[in-house]
KEKE-3310 file (N, C-alpha, C; in steps of 0.2 Angstrom, whole numbers, plus 5000, padded with zeros to 4 digits):
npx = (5206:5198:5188:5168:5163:5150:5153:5164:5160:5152:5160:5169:5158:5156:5168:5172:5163:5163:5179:5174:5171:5156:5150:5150:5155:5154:5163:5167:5183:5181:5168:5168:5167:5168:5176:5188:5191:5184:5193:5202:5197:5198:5208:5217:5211:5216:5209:5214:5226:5240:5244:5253:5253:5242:5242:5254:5249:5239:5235:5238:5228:5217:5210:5207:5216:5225:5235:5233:5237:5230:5218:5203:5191:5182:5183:5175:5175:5167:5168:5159:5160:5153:5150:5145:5138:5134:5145:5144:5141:5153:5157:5152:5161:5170:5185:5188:5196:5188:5189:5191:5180:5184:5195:5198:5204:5212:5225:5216:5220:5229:5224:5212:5219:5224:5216:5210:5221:5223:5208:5211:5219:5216:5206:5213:5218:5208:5202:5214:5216:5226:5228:5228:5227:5221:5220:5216:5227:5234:5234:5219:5202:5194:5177:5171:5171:5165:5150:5150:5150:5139:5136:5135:5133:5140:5139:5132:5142:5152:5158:5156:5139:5127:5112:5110:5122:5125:5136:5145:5155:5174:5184:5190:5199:5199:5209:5207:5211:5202:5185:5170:5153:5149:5139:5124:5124:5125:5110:5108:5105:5102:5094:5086:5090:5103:5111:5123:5131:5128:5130:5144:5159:5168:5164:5168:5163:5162:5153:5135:5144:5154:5170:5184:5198:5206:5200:5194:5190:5196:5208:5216:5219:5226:5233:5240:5253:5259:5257:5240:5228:5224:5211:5203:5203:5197:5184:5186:5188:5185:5190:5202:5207:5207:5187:5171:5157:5150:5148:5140:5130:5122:5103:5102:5111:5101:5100:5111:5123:5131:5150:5154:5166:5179:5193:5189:5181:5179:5193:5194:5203:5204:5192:5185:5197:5204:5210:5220:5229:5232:5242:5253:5260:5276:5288:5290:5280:5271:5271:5270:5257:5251:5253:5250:5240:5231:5233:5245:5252:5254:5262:5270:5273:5262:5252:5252:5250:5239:5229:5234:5226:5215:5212:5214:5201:5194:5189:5194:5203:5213:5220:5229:5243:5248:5250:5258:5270:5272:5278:5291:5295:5303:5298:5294:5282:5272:5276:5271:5258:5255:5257:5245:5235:5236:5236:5221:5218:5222:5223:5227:5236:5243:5247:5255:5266:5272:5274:5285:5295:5299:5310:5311:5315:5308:5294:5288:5278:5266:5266:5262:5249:5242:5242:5236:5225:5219:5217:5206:5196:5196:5193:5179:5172)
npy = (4818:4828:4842:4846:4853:4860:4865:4869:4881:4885:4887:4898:4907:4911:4909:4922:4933:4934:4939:4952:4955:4961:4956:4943:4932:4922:4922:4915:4918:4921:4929:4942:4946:4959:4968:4970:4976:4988:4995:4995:5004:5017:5018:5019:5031:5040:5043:5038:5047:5051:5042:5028:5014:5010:5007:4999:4986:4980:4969:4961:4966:4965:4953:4939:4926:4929:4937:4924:4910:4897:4900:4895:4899:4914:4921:4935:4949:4959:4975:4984:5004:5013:5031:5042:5051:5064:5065:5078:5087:5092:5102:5112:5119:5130:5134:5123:5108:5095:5077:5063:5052:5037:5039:5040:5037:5021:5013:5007:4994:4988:4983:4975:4966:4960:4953:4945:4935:4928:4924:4916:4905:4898:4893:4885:4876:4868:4863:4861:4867:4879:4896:4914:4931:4948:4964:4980:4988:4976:4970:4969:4970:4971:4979:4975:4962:4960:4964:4955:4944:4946:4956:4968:4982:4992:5006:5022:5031:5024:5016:5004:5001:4995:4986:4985:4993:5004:5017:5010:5003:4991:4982:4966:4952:4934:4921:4908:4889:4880:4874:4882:4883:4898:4911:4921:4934:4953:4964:4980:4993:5006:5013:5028:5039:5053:5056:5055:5058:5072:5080:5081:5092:5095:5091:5076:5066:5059:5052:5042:5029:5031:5038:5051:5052:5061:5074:5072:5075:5068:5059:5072:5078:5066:5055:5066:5071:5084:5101:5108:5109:5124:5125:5120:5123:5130:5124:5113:5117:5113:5102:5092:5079:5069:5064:5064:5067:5061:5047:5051:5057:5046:5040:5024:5025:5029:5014:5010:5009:5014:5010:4997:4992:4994:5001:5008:5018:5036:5045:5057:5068:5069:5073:5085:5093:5110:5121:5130:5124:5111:5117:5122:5111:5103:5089:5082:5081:5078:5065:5060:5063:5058:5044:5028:5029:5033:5045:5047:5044:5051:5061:5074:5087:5088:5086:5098:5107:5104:5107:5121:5125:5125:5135:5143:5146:5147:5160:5165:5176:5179:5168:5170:5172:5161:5154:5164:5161:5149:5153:5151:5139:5124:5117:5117:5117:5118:5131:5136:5134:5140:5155:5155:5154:5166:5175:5173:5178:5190:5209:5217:5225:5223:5207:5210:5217:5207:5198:5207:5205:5191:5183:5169:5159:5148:5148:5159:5158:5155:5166:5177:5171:5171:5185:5191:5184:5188:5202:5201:5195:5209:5216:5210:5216)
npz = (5515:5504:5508:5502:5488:5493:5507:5507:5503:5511:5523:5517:5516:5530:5538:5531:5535:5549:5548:5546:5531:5521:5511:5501:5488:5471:5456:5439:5429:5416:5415:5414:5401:5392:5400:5397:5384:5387:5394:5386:5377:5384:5389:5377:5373:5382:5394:5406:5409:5417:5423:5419:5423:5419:5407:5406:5414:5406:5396:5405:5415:5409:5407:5420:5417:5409:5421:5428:5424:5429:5436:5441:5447:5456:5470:5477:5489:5499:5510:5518:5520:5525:5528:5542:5542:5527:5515:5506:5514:5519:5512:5514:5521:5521:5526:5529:5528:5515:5517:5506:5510:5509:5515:5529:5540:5543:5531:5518:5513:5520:5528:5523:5514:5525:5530:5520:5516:5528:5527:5513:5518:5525:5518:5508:5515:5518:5505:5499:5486:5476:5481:5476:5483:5478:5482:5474:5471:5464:5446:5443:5439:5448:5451:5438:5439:5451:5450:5441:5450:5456:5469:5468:5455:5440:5441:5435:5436:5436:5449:5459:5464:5477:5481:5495:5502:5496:5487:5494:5496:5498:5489:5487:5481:5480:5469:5464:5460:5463:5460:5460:5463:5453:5458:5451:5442:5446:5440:5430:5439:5438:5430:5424:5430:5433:5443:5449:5436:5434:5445:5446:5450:5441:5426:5424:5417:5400:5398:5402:5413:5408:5412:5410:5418:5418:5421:5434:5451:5461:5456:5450:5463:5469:5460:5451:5449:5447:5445:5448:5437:5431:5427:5434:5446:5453:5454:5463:5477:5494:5493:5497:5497:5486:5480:5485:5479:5468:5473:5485:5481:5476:5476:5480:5492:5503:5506:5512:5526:5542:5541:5551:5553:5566:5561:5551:5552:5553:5559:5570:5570:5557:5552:5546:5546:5549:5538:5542:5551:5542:5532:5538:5540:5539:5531:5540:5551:5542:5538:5553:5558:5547:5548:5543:5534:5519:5515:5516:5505:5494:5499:5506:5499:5487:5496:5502:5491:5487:5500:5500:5487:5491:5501:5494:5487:5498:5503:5516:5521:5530:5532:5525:5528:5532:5519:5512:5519:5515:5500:5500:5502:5500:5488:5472:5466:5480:5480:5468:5470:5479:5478:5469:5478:5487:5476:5478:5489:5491:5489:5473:5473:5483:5479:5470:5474:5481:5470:5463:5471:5471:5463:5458:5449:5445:5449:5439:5428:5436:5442:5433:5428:5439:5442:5431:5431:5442:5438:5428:5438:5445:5434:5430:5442)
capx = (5200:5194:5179:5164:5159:5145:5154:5167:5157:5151:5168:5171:5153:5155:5175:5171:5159:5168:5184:5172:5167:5150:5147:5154:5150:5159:5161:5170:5189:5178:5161:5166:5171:5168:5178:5196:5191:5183:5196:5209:5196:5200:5214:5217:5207:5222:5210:5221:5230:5248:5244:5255:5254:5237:5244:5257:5246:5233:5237:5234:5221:5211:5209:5211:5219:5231:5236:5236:5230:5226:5212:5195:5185:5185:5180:5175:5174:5168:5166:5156:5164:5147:5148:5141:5134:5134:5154:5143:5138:5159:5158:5151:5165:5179:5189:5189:5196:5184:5193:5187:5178:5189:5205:5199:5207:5219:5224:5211:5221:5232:5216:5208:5224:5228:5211:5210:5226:5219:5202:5211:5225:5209:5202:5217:5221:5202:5201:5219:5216:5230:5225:5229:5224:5221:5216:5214:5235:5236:5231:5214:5198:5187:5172:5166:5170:5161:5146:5148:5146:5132:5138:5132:5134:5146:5133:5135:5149:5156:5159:5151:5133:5123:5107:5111:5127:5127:5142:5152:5162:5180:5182:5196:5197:5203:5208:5208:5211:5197:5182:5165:5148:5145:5134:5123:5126:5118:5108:5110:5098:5103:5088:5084:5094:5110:5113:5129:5133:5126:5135:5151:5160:5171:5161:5173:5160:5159:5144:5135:5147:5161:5176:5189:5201:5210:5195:5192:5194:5201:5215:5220:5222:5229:5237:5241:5260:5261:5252:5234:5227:5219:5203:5200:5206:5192:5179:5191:5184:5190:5194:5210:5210:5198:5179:5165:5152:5145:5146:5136:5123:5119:5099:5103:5115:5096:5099:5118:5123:5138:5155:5156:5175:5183:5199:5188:5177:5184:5199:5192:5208:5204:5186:5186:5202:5205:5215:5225:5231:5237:5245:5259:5264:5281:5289:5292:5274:5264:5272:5268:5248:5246:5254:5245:5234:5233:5234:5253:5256:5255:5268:5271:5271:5256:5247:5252:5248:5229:5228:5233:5221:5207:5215:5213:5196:5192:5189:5197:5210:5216:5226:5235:5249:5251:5251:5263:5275:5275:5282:5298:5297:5308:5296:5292:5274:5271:5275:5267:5251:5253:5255:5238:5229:5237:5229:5213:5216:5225:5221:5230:5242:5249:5249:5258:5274:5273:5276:5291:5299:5300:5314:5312:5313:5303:5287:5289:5275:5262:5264:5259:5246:5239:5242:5231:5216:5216:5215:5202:5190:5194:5188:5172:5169)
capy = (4819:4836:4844:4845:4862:4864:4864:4875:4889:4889:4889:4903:4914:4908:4913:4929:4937:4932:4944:4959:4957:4960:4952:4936:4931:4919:4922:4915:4920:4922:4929:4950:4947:4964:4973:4969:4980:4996:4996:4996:5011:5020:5019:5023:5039:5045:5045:5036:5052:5051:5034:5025:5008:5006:5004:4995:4981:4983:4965:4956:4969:4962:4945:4937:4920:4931:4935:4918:4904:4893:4903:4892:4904:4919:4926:4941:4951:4966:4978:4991:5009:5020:5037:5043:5059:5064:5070:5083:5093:5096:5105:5119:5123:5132:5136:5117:5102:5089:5072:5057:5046:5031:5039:5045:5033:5014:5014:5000:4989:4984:4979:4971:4961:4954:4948:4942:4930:4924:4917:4911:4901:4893:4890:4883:4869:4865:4862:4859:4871:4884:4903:4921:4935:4954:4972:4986:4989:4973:4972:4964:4972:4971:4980:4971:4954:4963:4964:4945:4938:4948:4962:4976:4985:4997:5013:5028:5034:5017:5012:5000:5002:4988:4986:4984:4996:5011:5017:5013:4996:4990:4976:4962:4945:4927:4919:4899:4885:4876:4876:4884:4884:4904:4916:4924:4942:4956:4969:4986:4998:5014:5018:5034:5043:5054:5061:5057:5064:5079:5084:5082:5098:5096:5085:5071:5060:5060:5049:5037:5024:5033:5041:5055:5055:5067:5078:5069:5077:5061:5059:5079:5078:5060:5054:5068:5074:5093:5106:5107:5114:5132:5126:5115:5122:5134:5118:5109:5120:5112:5096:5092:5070:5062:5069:5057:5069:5056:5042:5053:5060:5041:5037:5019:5026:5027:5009:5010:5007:5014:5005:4993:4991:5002:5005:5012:5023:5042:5048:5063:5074:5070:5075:5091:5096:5117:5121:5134:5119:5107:5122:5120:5104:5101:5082:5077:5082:5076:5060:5058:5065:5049:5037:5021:5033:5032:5051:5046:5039:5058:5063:5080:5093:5085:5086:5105:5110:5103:5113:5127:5125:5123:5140:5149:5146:5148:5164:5166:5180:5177:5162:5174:5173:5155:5154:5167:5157:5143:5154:5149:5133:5120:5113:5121:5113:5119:5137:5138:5134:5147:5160:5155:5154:5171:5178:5173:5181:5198:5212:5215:5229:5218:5202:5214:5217:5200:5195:5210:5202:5186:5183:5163:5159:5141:5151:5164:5156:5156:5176:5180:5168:5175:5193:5191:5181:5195:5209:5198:5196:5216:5218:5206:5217)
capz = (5511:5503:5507:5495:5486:5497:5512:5506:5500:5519:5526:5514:5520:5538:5540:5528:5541:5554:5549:5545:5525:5522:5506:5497:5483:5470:5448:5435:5427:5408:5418:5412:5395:5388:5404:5393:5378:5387:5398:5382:5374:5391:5389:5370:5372:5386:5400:5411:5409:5421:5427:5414:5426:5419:5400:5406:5415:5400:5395:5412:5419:5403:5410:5424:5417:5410:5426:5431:5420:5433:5439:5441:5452:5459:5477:5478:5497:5500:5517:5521:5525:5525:5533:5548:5538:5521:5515:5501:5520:5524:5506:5515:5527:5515:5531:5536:5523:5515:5513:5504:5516:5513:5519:5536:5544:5541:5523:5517:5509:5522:5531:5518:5511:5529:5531:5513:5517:5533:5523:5507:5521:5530:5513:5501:5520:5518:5499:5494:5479:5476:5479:5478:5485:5477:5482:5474:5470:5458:5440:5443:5438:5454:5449:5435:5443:5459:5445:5437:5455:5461:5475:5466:5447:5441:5440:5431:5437:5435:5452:5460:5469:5480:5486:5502:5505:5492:5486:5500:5497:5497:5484:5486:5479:5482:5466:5465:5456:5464:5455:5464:5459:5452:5458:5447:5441:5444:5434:5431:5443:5439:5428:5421:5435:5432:5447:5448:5432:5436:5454:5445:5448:5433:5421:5421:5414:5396:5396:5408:5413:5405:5416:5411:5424:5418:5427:5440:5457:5465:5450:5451:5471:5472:5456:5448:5452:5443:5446:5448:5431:5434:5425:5439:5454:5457:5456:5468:5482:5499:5492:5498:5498:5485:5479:5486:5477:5464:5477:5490:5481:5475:5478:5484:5497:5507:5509:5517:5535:5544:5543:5558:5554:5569:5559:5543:5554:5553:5566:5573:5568:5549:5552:5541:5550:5548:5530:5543:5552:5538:5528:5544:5540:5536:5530:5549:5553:5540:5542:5559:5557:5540:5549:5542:5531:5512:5512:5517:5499:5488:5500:5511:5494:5483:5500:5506:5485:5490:5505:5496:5482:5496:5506:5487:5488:5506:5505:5523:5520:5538:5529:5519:5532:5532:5511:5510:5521:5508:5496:5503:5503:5494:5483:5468:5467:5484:5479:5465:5471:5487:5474:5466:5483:5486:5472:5479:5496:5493:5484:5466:5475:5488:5475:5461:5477:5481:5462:5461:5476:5470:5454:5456:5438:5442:5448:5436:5425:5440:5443:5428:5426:5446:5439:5426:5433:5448:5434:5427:5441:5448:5429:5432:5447)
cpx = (5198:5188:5177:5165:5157:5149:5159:5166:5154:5155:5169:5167:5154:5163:5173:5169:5162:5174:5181:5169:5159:5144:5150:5154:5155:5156:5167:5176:5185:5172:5161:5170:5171:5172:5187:5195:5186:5187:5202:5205:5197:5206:5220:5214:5211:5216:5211:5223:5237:5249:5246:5254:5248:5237:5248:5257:5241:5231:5235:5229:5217:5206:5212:5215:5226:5235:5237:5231:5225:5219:5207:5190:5190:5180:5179:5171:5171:5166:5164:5160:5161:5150:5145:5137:5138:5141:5150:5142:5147:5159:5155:5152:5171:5182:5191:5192:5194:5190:5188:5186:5182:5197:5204:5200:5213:5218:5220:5215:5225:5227:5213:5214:5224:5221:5208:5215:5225:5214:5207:5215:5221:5205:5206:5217:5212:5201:5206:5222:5222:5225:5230:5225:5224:5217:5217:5222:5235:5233:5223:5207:5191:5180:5167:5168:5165:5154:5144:5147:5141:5131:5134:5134:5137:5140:5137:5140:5155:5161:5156:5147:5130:5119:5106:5115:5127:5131:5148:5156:5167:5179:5188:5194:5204:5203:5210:5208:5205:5191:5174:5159:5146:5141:5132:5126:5121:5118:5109:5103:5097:5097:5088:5090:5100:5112:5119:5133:5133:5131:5142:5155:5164:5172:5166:5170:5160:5154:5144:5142:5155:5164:5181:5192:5204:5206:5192:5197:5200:5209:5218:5223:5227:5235:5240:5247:5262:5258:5247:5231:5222:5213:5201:5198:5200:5185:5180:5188:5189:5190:5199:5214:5204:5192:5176:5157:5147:5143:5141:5128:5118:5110:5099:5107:5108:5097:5106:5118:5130:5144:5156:5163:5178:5190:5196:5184:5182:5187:5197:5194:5206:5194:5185:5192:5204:5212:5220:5230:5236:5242:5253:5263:5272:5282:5286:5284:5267:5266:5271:5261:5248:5249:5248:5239:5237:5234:5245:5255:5258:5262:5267:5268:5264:5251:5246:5249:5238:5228:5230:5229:5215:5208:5212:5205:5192:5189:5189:5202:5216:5221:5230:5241:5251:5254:5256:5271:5278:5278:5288:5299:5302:5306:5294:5285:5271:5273:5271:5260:5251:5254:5245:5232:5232:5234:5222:5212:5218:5223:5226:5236:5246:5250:5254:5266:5275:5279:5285:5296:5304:5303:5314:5309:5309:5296:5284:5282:5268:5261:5260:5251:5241:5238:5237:5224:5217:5215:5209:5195:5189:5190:5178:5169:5167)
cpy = (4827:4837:4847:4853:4865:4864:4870:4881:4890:4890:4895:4910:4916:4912:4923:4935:4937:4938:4950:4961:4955:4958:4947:4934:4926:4919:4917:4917:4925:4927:4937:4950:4954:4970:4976:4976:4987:4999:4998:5002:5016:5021:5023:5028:5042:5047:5045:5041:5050:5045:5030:5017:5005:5004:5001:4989:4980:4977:4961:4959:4966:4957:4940:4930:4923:4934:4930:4911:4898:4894:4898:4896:4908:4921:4931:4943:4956:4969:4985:4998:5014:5024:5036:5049:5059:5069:5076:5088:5097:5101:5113:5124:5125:5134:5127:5110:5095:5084:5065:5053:5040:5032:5045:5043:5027:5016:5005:4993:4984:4979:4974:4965:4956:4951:4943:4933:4926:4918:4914:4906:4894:4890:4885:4875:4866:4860:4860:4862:4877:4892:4909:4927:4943:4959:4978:4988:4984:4973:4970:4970:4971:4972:4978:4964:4955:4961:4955:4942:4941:4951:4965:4976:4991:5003:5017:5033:5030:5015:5009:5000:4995:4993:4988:4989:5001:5012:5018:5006:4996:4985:4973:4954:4940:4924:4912:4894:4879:4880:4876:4887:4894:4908:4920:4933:4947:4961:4977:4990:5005:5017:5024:5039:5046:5059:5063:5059:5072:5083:5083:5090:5100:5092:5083:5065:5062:5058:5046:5031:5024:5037:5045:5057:5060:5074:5077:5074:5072:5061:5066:5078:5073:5057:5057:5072:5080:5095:5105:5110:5120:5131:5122:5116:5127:5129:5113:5109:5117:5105:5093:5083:5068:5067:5062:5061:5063:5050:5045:5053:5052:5037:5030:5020:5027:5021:5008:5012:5011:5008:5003:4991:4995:5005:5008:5017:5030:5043:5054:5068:5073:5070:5082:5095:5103:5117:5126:5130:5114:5112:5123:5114:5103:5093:5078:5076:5077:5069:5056:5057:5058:5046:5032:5025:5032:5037:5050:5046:5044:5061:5071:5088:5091:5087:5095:5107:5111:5106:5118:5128:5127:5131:5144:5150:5147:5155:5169:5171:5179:5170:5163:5174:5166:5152:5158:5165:5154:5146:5153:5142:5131:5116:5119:5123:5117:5130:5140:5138:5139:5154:5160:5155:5161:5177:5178:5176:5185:5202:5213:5220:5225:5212:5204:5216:5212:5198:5199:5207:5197:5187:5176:5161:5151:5141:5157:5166:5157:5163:5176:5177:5171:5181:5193:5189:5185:5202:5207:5198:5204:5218:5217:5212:5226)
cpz = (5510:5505:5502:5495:5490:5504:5512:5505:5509:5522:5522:5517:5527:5540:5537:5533:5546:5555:5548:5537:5526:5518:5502:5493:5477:5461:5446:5431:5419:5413:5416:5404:5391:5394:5401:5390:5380:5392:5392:5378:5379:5390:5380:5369:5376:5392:5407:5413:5411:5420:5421:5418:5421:5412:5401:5408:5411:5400:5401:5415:5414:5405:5414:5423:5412:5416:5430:5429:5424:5435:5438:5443:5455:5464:5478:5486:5495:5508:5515:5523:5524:5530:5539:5547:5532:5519:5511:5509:5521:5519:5509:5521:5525:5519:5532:5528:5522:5510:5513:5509:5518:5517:5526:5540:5543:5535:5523:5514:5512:5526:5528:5516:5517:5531:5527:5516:5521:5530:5518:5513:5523:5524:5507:5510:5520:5510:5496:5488:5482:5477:5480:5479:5482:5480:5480:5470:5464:5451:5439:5442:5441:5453:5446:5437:5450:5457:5444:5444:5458:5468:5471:5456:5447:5438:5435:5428:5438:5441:5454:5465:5470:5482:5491:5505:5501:5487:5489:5502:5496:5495:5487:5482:5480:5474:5468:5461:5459:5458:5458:5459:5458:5454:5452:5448:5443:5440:5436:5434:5444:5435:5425:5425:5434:5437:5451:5444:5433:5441:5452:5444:5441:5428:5420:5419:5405:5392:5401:5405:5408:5411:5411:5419:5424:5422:5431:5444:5461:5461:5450:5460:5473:5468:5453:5453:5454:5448:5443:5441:5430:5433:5429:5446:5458:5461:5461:5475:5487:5501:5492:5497:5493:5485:5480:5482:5473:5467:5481:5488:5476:5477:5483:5491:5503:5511:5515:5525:5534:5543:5550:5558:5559:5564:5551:5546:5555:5557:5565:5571:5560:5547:5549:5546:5548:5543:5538:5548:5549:5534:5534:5543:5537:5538:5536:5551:5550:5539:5546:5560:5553:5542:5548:5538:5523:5510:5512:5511:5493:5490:5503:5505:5492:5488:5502:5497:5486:5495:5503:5491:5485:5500:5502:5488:5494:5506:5513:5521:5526:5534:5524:5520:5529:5523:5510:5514:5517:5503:5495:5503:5496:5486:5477:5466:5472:5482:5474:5466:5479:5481:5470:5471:5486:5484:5473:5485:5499:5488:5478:5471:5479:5482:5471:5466:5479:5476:5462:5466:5476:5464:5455:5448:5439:5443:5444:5432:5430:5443:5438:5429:5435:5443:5437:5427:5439:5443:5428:5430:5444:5442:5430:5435:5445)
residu = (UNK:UNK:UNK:UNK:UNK:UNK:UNK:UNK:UNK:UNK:UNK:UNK:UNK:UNK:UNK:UNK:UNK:UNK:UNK:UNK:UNK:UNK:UNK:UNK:UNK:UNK:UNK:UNK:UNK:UNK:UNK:UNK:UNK:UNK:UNK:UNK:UNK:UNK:UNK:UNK:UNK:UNK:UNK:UNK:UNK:UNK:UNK:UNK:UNK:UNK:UNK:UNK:UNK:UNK:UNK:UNK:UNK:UNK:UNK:UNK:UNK:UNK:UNK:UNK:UNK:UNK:UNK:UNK:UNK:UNK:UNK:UNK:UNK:UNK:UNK:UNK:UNK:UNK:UNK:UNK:UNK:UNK:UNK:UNK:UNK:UNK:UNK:UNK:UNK:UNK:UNK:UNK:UNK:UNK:UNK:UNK:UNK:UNK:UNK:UNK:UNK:UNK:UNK:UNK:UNK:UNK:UNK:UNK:UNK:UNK:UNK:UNK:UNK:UNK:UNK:UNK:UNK:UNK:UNK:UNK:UNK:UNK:UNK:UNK:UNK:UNK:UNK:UNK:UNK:UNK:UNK:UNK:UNK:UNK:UNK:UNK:UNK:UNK:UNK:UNK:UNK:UNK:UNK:UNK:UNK:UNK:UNK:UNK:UNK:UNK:UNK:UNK:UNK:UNK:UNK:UNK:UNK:UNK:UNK:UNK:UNK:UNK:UNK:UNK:UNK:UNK:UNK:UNK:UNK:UNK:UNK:UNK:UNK:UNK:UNK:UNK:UNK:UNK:UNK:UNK:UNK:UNK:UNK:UNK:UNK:UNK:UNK:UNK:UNK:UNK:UNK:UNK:UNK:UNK:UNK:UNK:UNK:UNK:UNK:UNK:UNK:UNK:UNK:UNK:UNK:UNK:UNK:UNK:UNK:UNK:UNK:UNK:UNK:UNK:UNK:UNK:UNK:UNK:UNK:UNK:UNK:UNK:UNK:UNK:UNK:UNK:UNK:UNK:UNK:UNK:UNK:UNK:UNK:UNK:UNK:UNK:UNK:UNK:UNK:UNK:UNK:UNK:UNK:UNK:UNK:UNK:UNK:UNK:UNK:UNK:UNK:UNK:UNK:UNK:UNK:UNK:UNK:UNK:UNK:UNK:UNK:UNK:UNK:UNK:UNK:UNK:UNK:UNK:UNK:UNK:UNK:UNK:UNK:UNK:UNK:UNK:UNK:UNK:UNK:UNK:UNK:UNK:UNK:UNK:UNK:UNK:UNK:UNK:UNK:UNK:UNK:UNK:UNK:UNK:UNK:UNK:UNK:UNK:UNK:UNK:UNK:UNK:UNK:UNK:UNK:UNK:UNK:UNK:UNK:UNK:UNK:UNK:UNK:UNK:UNK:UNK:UNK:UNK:UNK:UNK:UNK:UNK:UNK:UNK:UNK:UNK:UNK:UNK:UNK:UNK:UNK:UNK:UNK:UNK:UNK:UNK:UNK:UNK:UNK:UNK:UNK:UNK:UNK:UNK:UNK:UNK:UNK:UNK:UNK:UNK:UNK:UNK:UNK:UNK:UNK:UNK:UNK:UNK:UNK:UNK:UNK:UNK:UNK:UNK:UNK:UNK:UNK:UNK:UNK:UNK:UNK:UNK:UNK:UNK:UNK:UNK:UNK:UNK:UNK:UNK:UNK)
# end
């Protein structure tokens, strides 16, 4: 014999809490129908940028029944992973590297998937309904389903803020072919307020509730493969994993609590750890340090490019040694960006026999371009 509806929405609260989520809530497959069509003008304006996966899931990220027609309802989780202090404060240790609050410790997702799997197993042998499970990696548009069941609303800055928690959730969901009474929606409570527009260092809003990622910090530091683009890399400052600025300076964040997950609370060593430090890292090293971290997933280069970005800015000169090291390195990425943090931390004379030293014809394009912005600001000065 199945159990009723009402029995299984408590199974569902009751186990939920139990594993560590802190909100539960349950919508509709139809319940975001206008999230398809601003997700495909997003995408037609190229602010996707690099991230080709998200034109090429466009079509299923649209709508969860394409995805998986079966769908009747959808569960949506979320957990808390508040701060213990505000990340805007590490921003004012340009010696020391601020990284995005979610990745100072497990990568979240394995966390959340295997507690995900857990609830749907106890919940499909309760109900008999088929399910699956997503987070955050598959094509599924968490945020406004987050919205249609009544977690939170996607703010300004278009992720999603709660009453209760801020802007410090982790979304997943259980999709099922059982059929569960919906929670309502909630409303939008951003009001008058644009203070996460505001604090963006490299306006990457072109309006409320719009997103260019292409100037996002998070997407230059994380998705973003190249080189850093110069008009950026000053605003960067000593953001080396991710920018929580727009989350931070959120009013509602008043109401947020610490994450009680021990494996989402910050590991000590990725506590604004000293740029003169990670700028040492080689493969083997950085390897060893992101074990189990999502900083692992950009890779040894991409990660020392950000640390050199954060070094340029430091205005530490003392880290001119360790940046002049990586000129040697293998990567081209990696030397191109110790040339431009370089130019921020020697004078034009030393920078100009550096430049003559060097004939690599793949940073060749990054001399000139340091040369210039150092004859630039000695102009300024």
């Amino acid at each position: 014999m199945r159990t009723s509806t009402s029995k299984l929405r408590a199974l569902i609260e009751r186990e939920a809490r139990a594993l560590g989520f802190n909100a539960v809530a349950v919508t509709t497959p139809d319940a975001a129908p206008l999230a398809g069509g601003r997700l495909a003008q997003f995408v037609t304006e190229g602010f996707h940028g690099s991230m080709a996966w998200m034109e090429e899931t466009l079509a299923r990220r649209g709508h969860p029944r394409t995805l998986w027609p079966e769908v009747q309802s959808i569960i949506m989780l979320a957990m808390n992973y508040g701060p213990d202090s505000s990340p805007l404060d590490d921003l004012k240790h340009r010696d020391r590297a601020a990284i995005s609050v979610y990745a100072r410790n497990r990568d979240y997702h394995d966390i959340i998937k295997g507690r995900l799997k857990e609830l749907a197993s106890k919940f499909a042998s309760q109900s008999g309904a088929d399910v699956k499970v997503f987070v955050d990696t598959a094509p599924v548009m968490e945020k406004p389903l987050a919205q249609s069941s009544g977690i939170g609303w996607q703010g300004k800055h278009t992720n999603l803020v709660s009453r209760e928690f801020g802007s410090w959730l982790f979304l997943g969901s259980i999709f099922t072919t059982a059929e569960l009474a919906p929670d309502e929606p909630e409303i939008d409570h951003c009001g008058s307020c644009r203070s996460c527009l505001d604090i963006c260092p490299t306006n990457a809003f072109p309006a409320p509730y719009r997103l260019d990622a292409r100037r996002c910090i998070s997407y230059l530091t994380i998705e973003n493969k190249g080189p850093i683009p110069h008009e950026f890399r000053v605003a960067i400052g000593n953001r080396i994993y991710g920018c929580d600025d727009c989350l931070a300076v959120c009013p509602w964040n008043k109401f947020a609590s610490e994450a009680s997950e021990a494996k989402l609370v910050a590991r000590e060593d990725l506590r604004m750890p000293t740029l003169a430090d990670l700028l040492t890292l080689d493969d083997t090293a950085f390897r060893a340090r992101f074990s189990g971290s999502p900083i692992k997933r950009i890779g040894r280069d991409r990660f020392i490019r950000n640390v050199l970005i954060a070094a340029g800015n430091s205005n530490e000169p003392e880290l001119a040694e360790a940046c002049r090291a990586l000129l040697a390195d293998e990567a081209p990425l990696v030397r191109g960006a110790a040339i431009w943090a370089l130019s921020r931390l020697l004078d034009r004379e030393q920078l100009q026999q550096l430049a003559r030293d060097d004939s690599d014809p793949d940073v060749a394009a990054e001399w000139r371009l340091a040369l210039a912005e150092s004859a630039c600001r000695m102009d300024a000065h």
